[in-house]
VOLUMLUM-902339 format. One line per 10 residues: number of its first residue (from 1); for each residue x, y, z of N, C-alpha, C. Coordinates in pm, 1 decimal. Example, Ala and Ser with C-alpha at 12.3 -4.5 7.8 and 13.67 -1.06 7.14 Angstrom:
<rogus>
1	1319.0,-569.0,780.0,1230.0,-450.0,780.0,1320.0,-330.0,780.0 | 1285.0,-225.0,708.0,1367.0,-106.0,714.0,1290.0,3.0,787.0 .
</rogus>
This chain:
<rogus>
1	9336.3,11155.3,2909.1,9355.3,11050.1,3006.4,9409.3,11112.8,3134.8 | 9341.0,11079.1,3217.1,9398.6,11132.9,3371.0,9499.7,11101.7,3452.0 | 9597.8,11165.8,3550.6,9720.3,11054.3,3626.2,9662.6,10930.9,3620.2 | 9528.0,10910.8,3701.1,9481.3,10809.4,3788.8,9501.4,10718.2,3705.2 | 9440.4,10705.5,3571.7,9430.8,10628.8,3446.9,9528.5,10605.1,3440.7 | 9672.8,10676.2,3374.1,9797.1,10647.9,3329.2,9827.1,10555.1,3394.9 | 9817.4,10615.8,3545.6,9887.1,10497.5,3620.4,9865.5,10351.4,3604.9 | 9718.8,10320.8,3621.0,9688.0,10203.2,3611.7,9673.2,10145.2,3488.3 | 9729.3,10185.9,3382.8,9730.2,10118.0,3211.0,9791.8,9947.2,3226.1 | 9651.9,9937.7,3183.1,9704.8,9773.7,3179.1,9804.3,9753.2,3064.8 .
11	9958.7,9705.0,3112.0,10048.0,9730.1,3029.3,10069.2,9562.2,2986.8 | 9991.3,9514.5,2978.5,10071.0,9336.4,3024.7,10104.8,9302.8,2812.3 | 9983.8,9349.9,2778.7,9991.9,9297.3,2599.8,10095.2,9403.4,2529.6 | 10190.8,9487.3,2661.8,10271.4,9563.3,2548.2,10424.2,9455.0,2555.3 | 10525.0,9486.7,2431.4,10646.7,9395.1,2455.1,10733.1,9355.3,2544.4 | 10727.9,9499.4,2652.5,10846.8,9472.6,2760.4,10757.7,9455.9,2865.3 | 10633.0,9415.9,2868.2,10526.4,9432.9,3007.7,10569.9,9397.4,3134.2 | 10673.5,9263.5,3123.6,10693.2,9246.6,3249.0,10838.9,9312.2,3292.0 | 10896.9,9364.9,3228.3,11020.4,9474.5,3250.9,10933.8,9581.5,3308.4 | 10853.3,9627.7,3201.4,10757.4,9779.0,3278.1,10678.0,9761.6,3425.5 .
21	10625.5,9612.8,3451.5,10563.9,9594.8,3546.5,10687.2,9624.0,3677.5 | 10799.6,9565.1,3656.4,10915.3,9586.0,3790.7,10918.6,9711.5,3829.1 | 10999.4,9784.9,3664.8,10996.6,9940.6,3738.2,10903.7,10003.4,3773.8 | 10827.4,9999.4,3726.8,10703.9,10064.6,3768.1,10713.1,10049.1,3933.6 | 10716.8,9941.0,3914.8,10662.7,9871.4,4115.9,10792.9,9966.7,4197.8 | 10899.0,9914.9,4167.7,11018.1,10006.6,4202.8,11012.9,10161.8,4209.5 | 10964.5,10190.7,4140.4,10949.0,10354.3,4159.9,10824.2,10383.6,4235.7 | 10758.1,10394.4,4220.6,10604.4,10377.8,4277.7,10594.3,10335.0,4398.8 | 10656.6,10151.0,4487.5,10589.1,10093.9,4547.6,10728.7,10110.2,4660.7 | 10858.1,10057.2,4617.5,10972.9,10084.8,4691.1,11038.3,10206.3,4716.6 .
31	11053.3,10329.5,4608.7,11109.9,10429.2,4609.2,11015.3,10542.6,4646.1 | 10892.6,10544.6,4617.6,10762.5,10663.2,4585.0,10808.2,10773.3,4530.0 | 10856.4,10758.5,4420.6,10882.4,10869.3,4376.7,10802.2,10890.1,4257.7 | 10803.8,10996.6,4232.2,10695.2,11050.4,4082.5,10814.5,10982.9,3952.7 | 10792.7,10991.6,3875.1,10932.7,10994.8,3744.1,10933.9,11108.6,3730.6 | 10984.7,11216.4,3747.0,11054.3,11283.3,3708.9,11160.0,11310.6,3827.5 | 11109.5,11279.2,3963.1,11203.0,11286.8,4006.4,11272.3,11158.4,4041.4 | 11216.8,11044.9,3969.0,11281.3,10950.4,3990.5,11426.5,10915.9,3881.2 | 11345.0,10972.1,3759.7,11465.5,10993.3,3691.1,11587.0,11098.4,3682.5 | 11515.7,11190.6,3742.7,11612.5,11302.0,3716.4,11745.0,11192.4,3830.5 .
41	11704.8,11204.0,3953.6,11785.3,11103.9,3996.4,11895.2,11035.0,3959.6 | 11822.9,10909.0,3862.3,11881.7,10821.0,3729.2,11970.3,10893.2,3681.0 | 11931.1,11039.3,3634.6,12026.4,11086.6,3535.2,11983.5,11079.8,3389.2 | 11848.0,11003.1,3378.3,11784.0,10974.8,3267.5,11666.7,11028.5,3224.0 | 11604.0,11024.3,3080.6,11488.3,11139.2,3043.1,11390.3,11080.4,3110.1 | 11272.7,11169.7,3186.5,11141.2,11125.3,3234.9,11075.1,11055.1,3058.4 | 11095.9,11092.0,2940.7,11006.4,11084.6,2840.0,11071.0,10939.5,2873.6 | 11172.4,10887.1,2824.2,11268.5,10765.7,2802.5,11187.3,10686.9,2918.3 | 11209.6,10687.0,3076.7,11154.3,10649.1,3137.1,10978.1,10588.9,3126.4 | 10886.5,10719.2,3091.8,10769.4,10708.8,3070.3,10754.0,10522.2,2933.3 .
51	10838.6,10546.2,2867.5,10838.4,10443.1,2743.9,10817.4,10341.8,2802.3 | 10927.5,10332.6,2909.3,10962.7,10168.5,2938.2,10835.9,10136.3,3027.8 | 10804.1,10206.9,3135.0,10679.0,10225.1,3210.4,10606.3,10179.2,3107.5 | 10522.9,10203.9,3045.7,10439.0,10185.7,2909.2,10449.6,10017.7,2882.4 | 10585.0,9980.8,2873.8,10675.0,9808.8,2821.3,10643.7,9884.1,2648.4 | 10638.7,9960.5,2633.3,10679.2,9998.9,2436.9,10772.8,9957.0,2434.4 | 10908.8,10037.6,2511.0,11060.1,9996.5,2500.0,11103.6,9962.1,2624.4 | 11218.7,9904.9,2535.1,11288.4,9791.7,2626.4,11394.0,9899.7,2706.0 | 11425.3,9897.1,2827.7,11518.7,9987.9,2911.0,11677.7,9925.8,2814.0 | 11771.8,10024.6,2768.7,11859.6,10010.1,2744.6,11972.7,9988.5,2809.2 .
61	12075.7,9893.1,2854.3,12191.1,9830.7,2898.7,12221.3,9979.3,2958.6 | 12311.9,10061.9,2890.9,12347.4,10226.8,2990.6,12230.8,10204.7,3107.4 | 12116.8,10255.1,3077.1,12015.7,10317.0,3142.7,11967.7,10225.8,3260.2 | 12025.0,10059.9,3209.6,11999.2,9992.1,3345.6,12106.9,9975.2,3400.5 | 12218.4,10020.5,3399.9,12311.7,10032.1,3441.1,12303.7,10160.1,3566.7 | 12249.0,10243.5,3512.2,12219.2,10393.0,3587.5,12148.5,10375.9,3690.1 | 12081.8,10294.6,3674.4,11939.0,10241.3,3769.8,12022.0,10127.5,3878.3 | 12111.0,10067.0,3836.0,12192.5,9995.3,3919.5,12243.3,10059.6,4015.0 | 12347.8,10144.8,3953.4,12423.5,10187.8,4032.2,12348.3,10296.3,4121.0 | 12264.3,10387.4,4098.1,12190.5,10451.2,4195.1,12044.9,10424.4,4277.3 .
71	11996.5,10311.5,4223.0,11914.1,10288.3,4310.4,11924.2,10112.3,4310.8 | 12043.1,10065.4,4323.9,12044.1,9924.8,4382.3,11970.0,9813.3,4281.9 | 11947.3,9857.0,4198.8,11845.8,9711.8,4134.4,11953.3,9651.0,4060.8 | 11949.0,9516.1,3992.0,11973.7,9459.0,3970.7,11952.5,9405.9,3795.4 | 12075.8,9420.4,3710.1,12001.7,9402.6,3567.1,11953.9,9210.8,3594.4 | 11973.9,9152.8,3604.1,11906.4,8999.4,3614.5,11760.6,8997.0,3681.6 | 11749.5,9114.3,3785.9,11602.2,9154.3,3825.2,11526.5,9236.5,3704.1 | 11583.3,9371.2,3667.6,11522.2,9403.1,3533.3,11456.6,9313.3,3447.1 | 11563.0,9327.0,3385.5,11527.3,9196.4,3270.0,11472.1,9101.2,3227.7 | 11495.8,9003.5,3400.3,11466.0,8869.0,3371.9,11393.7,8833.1,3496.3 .
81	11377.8,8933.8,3605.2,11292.0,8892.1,3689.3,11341.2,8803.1,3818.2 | 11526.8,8812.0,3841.5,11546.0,8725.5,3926.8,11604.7,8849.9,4063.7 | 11554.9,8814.3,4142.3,11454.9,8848.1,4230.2,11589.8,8805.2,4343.4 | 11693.7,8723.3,4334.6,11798.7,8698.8,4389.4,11879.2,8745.9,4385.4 | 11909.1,8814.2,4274.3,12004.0,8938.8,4239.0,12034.3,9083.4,4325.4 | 11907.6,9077.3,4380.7,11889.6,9201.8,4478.9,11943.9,9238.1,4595.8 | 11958.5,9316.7,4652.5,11991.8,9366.1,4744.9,11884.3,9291.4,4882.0 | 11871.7,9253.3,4997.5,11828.1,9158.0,5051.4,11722.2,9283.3,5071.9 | 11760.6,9377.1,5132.9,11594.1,9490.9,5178.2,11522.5,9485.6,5001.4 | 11552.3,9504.3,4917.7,11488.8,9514.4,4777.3,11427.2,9385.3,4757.6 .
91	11446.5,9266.5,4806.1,11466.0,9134.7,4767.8,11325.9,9133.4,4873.7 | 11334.6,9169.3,5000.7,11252.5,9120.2,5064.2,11133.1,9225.8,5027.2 | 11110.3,9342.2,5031.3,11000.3,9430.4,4985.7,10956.8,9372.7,4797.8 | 11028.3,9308.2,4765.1,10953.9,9232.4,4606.9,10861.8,9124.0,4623.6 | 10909.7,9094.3,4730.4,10836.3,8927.6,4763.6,10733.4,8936.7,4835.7 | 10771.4,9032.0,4952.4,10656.9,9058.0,4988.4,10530.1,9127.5,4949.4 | 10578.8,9197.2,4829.3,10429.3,9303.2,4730.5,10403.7,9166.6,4694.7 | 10351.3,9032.5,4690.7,10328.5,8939.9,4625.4,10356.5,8903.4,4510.4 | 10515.4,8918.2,4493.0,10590.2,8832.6,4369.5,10656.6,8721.1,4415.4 | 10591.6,8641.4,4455.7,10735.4,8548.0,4532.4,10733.8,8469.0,4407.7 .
101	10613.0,8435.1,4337.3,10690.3,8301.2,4217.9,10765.1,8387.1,4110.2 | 10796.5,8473.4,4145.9,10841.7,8571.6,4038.0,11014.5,8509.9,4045.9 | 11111.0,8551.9,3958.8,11241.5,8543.9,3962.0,11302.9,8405.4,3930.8 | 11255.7,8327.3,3888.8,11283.0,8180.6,3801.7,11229.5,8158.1,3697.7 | 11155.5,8204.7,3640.0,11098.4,8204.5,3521.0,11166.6,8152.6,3368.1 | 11276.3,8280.1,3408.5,11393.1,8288.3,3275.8,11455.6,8148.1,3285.8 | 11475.3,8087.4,3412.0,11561.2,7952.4,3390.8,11488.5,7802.6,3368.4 | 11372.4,7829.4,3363.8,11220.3,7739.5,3251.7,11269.6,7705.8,3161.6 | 11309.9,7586.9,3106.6,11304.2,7580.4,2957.6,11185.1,7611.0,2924.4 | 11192.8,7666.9,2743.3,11067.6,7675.6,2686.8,10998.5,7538.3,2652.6 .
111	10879.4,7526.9,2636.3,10775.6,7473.8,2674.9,10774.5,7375.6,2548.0 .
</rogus>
C-alpha cells in the first residue's frame, strides 16, 4: 500500500473513526506535520499514533492529555467532537475545513 493510499483509508467503519477523522485533520490539515514528527513532538509513539489514525484504538486519557497540552486541542474536541472547547484560531480553522455541524452531536439524546 502506498503513502498516497494510507493516507486516504477510508477509516469511517473502524471503532474510533470519528476520533481518527479529527486527528488526522489536526495533524495533516492544521499542523502539517508528518507523524512522526508530529508525535515525536507529543512525546508519543508514531506506531501508537498510526493506531488511532487508523480509529482501531481509542487515543488514551495520558496521550490526550499530551496532545492538549502541546498542541492546544481539546479532550471534549477529541473525543466527542465539541468544537467549542477549542482554542478560537483551532475553533475557527475546524469549521471552516467544513465541520461546522460537527461538535453537538454528543449532547443528542440517543434516538
Amino acid at each position: 500500500m502506498s503513502k498516497r493510499q494510507r493516507h486516504t483509508l477510508d477509516v469511517s467503519k473502524r471503532p474510533f473513526a470519528d476520533i481518527a477523522a479529527r486527528l488526522r485533520w489536526h495533524r495533516v490539515e492544521f499542523e502539517g506535520l508528518q507523524q512522526a514528527e508530529y508525535a515525536a513532538k507529543a512525546g508519543i509513539g508514531r506506531t501508537a499514533l498510526s493506531n488511532w489514525e487508523t480509529g482501531d484504538k481509542r487515543v488514551s486519557i495520558d496521550a490526550a492529555m499530551r496532545l492538549r497540552l502541546v498542541y492546544g486541542t481539546s479532550l471534549d474536541w477529541l473525543y466527542c467532537g465539541d468544537a467549542e472547547s477549542l482554542p478560537a484560531s483551532l475553533r475557527r480553522a475546524w469549521r471552516d475545513a467544513e465541520h461546522p455541524d460537527q461538535g453537538r452531536d454528543w449532547l443528542r439524546p440517543p434516538p
